[in-house]
Residue, then its C-alpha position, 0 to 999 in steps of 0.5 A: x460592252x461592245x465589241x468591233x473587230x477590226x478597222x472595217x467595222x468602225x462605223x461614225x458613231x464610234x468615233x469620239x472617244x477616250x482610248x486606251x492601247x495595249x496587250x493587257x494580258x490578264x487584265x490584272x490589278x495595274x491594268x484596272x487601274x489604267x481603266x477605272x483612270x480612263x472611265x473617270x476621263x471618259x466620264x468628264x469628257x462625256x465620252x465613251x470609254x475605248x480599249x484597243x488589244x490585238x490578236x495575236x499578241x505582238x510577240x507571239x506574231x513575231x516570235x511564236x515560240x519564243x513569246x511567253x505563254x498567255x495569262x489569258x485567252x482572247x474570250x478570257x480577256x474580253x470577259x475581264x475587260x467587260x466586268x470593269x465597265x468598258x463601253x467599247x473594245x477594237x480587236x485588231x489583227x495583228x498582221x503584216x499589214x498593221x505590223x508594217x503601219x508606221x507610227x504616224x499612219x498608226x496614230x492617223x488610220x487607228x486614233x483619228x480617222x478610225x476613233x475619232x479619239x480625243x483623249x489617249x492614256x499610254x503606258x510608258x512600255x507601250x510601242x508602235x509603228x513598224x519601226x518601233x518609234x511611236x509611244x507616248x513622247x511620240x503620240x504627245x507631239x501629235x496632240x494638238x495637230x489632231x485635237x486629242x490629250x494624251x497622259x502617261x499611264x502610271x505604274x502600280x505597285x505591290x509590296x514595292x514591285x511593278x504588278x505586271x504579267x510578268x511577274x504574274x507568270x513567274x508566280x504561275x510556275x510556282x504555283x503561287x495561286x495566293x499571290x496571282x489573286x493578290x495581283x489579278x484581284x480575282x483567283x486564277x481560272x483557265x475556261x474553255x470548252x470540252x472537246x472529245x479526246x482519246x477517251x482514255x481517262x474513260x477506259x481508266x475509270x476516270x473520265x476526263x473533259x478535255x478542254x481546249x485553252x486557246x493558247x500557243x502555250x500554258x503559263x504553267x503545268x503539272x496536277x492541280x486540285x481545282x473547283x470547277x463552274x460549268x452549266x448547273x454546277x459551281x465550285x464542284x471538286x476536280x483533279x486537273x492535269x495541265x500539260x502535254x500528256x507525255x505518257x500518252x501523246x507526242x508531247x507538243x500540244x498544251x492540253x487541259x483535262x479535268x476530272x470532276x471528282x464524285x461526280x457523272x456529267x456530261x460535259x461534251x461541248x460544254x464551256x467550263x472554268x476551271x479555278x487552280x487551288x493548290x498543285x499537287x504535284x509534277x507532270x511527268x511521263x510513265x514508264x506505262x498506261x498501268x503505272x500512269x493509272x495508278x498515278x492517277x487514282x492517286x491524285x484524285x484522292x490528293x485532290x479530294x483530300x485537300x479540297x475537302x480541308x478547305x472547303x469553298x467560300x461562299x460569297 
């Protein structure tokens, strides 16, 4: 997959092309039935086939803490997006700039002079321009003037409800990490890499890697049993924390921290991922580092115990 970023590093050969725009935050089950339609349409046209996501996402530009939090993060998305086959994805930044672009200036700069595109899927939630007014009906006036074809992208559905990122976060907060599959097509993960902390979990006698999720928020938190994919290791057992370690800091930054149970590596700089299995319990604050300690050790044996009644499946 071939990723641009940005309008300036659109070059002639990526223009002609069969496009496809939105958030598609977690890539989940109704956006790869948009992608597998756009690659069948981009085969019969012989054209490549073009995703355009943006970064930030439009709602965390215009209300930050008011946006939901992340499904996944950009490196997330973009590796889910790669494993569907898509030849291309456009990243724009969302900025004051593309936020005050008009629909008809979107429609120009993006899917004519930018992609030279000739065929358009857009869902019916999808909007643009500066004041909102571009969407499908909008794009579909323009067709012929512009030389592409444009379809409404169809809903998909599971046990009768739309499957969407919404629904997906809501299953997240329940920890419901059998109905996230069954929506995602995959088991949950959250990847990023270890950075160093307060060296805390280390004077606790359970060193921790400290990863950075890339995310203005965490779509949910609290102690997790989770497997653990790292450099020379799969499925290895692990006790997680995802949260803001209101014991021990001010309680404002998301954080992920895992303990990899039974196991000494070093993991510094490493880029792990981590897949949710079961929640234990709450994050909470202790009345001290002693009680939290002892909470601590605590989970680890939670976490071992149920790991160790469902062991990993093998491929």
């Amino acid at each position: 997959m071939e990723l641009i970023r940005g309008l300036q590093n659109l070059r002639p050969k990526h223009r002609g092309c069969a496009v496809t725009v939105g958030a598609f935050d977690g890539i989940h089950l109704g956006h790869q039935a948009v992608l597998s339609r756009l690659q069948c349409k981009a085969e019969e046209l012989g054209l490549p086939s073009t995703v355009i996501v943006f970064e930030p996402l439009p709602r965390e530009f215009f209300q930050p803490k008011e946006a939901p939090p992340r499904i996944t993060n950009l490196r997330e998305r973009l590796t889910a997006l790669a494993a569907t086959g898509i030849d291309r994805v456009l990243v724009l930044p969302f900025n004051k700039k593309l936020r005050s672009m008009s629909a008809d200036a979107f429609i120009q700069t993006v899917f004519v002079e930018g992609l030279g595109a000739r065929y358009l899927e857009l869902g019916d939630d999808f909007r643009f321009g500066n004041s909102r007014e571009g969407d499908f009906e909008y794009a579909k006036q323009f067709a012929e003037q512009y030389g592409y074809d444009v379809q409404r992208t169809e809903t998909l559905t599971f046990d009768g409800i739309r499957v969407s990122s919404t629904r997906i976060r809501e299953a997240l907060v329940r920890a419901d990490f059998d109905e996230v599959e069954q929506l995602l097509g995959r088991r949950f993960t959250m990847t990023g890499r270890v950075e160093y902390g307060q060296q805390l979990g280390r004077t606790l006698g359970c060193p921790t890697a400290n990863i950075r999720i890339e995310r203005l928020r965490s779509p949910m938190s609290g102690v997790y049993a989770v497997r653990v994919d790292g450099p020379g290791f799969t499925a290895a057992d692990g006790v997680a924390n995802v949260g803001t370690r209101p014991t021990v800091s001010d309680g404002t930054r998301a954080n992920l921290e895992v303990h990899l149970i039974d196991r000494t590596v070093d993991l510094y700089g490493k880029r792990l991922t981590v897949q949710f299995m079961q929640k234990l319990r709450e994050e909470k604050k202790f009345e001290s580092v002693m009680v939290l300690e002892s909470a601590i050790k605590q989970d680890i044996e939670n976490a071992r115990n149920w790991l160790v009644s469902h062991p990993a499946q093998s491929d």
